[in-house]
N, C-alpha and C positions, 0 to 999 in steps of 0.2 A: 399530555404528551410532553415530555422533558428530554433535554440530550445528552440523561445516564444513559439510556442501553446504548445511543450512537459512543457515545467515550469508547462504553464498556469493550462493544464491538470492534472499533476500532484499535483497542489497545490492545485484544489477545489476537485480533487475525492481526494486525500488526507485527507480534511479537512472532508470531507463527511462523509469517511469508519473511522476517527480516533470519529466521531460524532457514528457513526454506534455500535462503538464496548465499546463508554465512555457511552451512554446512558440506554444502558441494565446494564452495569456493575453497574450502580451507584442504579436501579433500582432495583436490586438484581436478576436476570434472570439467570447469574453465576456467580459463583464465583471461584477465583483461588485457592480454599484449594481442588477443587474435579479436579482429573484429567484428565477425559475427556475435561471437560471445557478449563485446563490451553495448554489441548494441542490443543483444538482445535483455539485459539486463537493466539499461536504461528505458526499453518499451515497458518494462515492467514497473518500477518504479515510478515513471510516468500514469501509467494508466492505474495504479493504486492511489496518485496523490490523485491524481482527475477521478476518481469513485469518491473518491472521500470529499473531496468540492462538490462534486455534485450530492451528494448527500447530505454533505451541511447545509447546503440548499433548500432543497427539499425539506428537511427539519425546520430549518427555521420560517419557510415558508409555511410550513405547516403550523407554527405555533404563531405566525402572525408579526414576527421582529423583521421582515425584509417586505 
């Protein structure tokens, strides 16, 4: 077990959800002066860096470096 596919994974749904959330914005769908909006964009970005912590976790637990 190696932590190519975790990169790999991480670097296209990455690219996906940061497409996901620049697309509506630029579109005008929300915007950051209303705050449901700013907060619901910050729950997001939270809980993708927390999947990703925790998965680097779990990886590396699994290969035995933690």
């Amino acid at each position: 077990m190696s932590l190519g596919p975790l990169i790999y994974q991480f670097l296209v749904g990455g690219a996906i959800f940061a497409l996901g959330l620049i697309i509506p914005w630029r579109s005008g769908d929300y915007s950051w002066e209303k705050r449901e909006d700013r907060l619901t964009v910050i729950y997001m970005l939270l809980g993708f860096l927390l999947y990703l912590v925790l998965q680097l976790v779990w990886h590396l637990s699994a290969l035995g470096k933690i």
